[in-house]
C-alpha positions as CSV (number, residue, x, y, z in Angstrom):
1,X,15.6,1.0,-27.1
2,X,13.2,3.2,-24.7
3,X,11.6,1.6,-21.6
4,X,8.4,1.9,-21.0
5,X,7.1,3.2,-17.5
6,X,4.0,2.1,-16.1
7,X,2.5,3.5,-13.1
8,X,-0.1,1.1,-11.3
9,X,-2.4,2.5,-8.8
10,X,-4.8,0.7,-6.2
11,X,-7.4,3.2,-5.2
12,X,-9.4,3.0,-2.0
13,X,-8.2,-0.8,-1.1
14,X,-10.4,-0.6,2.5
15,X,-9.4,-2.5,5.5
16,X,-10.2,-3.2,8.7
17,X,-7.4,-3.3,11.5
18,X,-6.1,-2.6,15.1
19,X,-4.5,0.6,14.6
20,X,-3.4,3.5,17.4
21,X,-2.0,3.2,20.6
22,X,-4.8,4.0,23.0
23,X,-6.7,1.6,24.8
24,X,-9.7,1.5,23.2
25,X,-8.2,2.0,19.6
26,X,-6.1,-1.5,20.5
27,X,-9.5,-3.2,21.2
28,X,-11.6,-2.4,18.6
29,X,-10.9,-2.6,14.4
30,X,-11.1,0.4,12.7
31,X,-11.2,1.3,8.8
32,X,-8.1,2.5,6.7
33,X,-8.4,3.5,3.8
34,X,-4.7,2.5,1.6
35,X,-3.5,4.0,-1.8
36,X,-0.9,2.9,-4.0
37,X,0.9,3.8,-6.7
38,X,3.8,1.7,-8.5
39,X,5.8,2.8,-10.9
40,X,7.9,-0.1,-12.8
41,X,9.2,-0.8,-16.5
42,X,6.7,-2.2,-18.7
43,X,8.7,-2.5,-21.3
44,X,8.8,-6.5,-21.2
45,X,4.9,-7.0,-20.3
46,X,3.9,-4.4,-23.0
47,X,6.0,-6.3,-25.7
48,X,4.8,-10.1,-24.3
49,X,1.3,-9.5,-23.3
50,X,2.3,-11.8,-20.1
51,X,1.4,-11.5,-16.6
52,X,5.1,-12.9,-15.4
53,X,6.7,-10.0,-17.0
54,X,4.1,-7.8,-15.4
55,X,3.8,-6.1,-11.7
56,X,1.5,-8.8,-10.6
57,X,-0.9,-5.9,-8.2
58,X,-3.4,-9.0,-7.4
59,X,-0.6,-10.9,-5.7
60,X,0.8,-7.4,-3.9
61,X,-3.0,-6.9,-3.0
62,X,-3.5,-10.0,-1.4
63,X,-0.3,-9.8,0.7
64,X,-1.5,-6.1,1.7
65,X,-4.6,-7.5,2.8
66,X,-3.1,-10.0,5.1
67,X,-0.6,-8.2,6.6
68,X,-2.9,-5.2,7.1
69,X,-6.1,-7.4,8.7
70,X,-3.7,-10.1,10.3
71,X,-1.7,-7.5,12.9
72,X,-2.1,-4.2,14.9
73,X,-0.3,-1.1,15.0
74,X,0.2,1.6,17.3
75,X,0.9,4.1,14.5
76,X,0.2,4.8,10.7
77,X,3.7,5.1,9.5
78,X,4.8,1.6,11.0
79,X,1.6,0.2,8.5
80,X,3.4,2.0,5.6
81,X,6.8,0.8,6.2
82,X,5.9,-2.3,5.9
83,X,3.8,-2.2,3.6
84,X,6.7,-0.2,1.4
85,X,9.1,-3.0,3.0
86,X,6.7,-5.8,0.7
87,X,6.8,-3.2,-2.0
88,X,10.9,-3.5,-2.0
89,X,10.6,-7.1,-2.4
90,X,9.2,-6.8,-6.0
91,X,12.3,-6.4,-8.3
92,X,10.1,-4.6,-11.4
93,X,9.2,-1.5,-8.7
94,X,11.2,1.5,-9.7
95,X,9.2,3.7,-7.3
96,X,6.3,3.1,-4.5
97,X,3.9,5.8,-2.6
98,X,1.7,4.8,0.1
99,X,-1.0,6.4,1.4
100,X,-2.8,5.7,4.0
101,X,-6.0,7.2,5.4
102,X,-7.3,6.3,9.1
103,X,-11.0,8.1,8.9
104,X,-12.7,9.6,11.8
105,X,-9.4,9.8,13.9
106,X,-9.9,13.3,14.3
107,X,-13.3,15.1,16.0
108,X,-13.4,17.8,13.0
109,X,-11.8,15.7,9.8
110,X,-12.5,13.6,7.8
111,X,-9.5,11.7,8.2
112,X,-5.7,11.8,9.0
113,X,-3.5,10.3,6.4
114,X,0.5,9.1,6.3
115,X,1.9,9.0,2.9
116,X,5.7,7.4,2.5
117,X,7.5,7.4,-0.6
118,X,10.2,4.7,-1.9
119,X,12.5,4.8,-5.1
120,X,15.0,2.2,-5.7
């Protein structure tokens, strides 16, 4: 029997958050911009038409939202570890990319982004 793969992907999910490791950066919130993309077997879900069988991305969001708004960081890639280190958690995740965009942190960009990758 063939699986079948299901990528999930959370576009723009827009935060606010203590991020950077200067002192006016650790003061004030500033937007990040985080992307998502899950890649899991389907195959169950597809078959059952069941949200327990399913990569639950409300629940994931919720968590993301938390952990992002509830803490500060001094750098980009600490956010995405541990945002990939929830990720893990989820048995159905075959594969995980984060990215994360921090707008305005540079005079002349748009943005400065991390992306981290995880495959089980």
């Amino acid at each position: 029997m063939s699986r079948q793969l299901a990528t999930i992907s959370i576009k723009n999910l827009r935060l606010r958050t203590y991020i950077g490791f200067n002192e006016e950066e650790k003061n004030k919130k500033q937007d990040v911009i985080v992307n998502i993309s899950l890649l899991y077997d389907a195959t169950a879900a597809s078959a059952s038409d069941s949200v327990d069988d399913a990569c639950n991305y409300k629940v994931l969001t919720k968590k993301i939202i938390a952990l992002v708004e509830d803490r500060s960081f001094d750098l980009l890639e600490k956010m995405a570890g541990d945002i990939i280190t929830m990720i893990k958690a989820i048995e159905k995740v075959m594969e995980a990319t984060v990215e994360i965009d921090k707008p305005h942190a540079l005079r002349f960009a748009d943005s400065v982004s991390i992306e981290m990758n995880y495959r089980r």
